[in-house]
Structure formats: structure tokens, C-alpha cells
C-alpha positions in Angstrom: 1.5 3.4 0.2 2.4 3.0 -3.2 1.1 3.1 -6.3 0.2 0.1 -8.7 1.1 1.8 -11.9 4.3 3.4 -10.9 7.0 3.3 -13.4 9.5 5.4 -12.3 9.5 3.1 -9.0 8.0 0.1 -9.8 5.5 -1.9 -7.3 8.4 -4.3 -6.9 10.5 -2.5 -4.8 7.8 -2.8 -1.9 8.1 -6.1 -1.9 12.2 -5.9 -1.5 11.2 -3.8 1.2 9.2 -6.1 2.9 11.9 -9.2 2.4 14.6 -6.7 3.9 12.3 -5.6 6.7 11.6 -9.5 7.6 15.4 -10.2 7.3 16.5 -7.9 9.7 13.2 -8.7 11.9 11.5 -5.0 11.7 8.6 -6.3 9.4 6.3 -5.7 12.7 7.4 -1.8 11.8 6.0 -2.1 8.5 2.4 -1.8 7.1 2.1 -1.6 3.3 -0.5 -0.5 1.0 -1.9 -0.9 -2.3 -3.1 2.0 -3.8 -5.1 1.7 -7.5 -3.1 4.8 -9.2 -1.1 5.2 -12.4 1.7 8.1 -11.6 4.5 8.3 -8.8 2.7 8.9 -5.5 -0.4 9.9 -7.1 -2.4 9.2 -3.8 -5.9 11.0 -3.7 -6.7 13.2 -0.8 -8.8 10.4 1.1 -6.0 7.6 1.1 -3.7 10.1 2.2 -5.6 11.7 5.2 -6.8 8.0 6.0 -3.4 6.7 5.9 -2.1 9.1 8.1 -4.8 9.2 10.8 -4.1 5.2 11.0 -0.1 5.8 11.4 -1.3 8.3 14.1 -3.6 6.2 15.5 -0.6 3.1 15.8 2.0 5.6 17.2 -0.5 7.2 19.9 -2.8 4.2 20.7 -0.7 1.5 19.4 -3.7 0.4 17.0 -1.5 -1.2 14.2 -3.1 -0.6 10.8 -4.2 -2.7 8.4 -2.0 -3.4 4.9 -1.4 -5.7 2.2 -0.3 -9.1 2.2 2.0 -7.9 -0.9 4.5 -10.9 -1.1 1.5 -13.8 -1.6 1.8 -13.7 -5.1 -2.1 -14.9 -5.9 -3.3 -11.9 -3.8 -0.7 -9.6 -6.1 -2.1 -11.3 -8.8 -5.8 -10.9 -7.9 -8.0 -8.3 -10.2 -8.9 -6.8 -7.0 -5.3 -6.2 -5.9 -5.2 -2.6 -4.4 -8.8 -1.9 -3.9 -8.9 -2.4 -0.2 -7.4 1.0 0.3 -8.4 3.1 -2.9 -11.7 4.2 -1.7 -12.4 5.8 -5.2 -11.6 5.2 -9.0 -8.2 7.4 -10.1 -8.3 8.4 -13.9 -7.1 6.2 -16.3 -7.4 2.9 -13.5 -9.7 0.2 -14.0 -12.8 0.9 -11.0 -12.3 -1.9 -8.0 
């Protein structure tokens, strides 16, 4: 999870992530998420319960949860972008 409008670590860095995961061939490890927020891991109380019952649910069931496709740049690019897993508007964000 991280947040759209953080400065202090910007949205970029997930994607190095990603790039670094597929290079060392653990990218099947890695689910990512776009959340609609302004601050550094300013994640409402929804996303984060929901989050975490879906990592439980993959580690116990082996259900792997759903992310982001974060390095296709016209789904980054998208006015959308994030929505999918900000169930509700965070102050200051433009509403999905």
C-alpha cells in the first residue's frame, strides 16, 4: 500500500520495487496498492483492516490478492488511478 500523494516517499519508489522484485524473480511475492491519500501512510482504517485480512487470507489459504498494475504507465496515468482500493474519499483528495 502506498499512498498517491506521498512526498516524503514518493509513488515512484513502488515502482523500483516492482522492477527489483521482477529482476530477481520474486514479483509473484509482491501485491501492490494504490491508495488515494495525501500524507506518508495515511491509510484509513478500512484499507488497512481490508489489506490485511487479504495478506492473511494469501498466507493461510493461498488466495493471492488483488493489486495494481503500477508499472503500465496509462493505468498510472488514468484519473482513476488508486480508486480500486480507497473505498472512501481522504481529505484534501479528489473523490474516485
Amino acid at each position: 500500500m502506498h499512498t498517491l500523494g506521498d512526498l516524503f516517499v514518493p509513488f515512484s519508489m513502488e515502482q523500483i520495487y516492482r522492477r527489483r522484485a521482477i529482476e530477481v524473480g520474486t514479483d509473484h511475492l509482491l501485491v501492490q496498492r494504490a491508495i488515494r491519500g495525501r500524507g506518508h501512510c495515511e491509510f484509513l482504517p478500512g484499507e488497512v483492516s481490508t489489506a490485511f485480512s487479504d495478506l492473511v487470507n494469501w498466507v493461510l489459504y493461498g488466495v493471492k490478492p488483488q493489486g495494481d498494475d503500477i508499472l503500465n504507465p496509462a493505468t498510472v496515468a488514468a484519473p482513476n488511478f488508486g480508486c480500486r482500493f480507497t473505498p472512501v474519499t481522504h481529505p484534501l483528495v479528489p473523490p474516485c
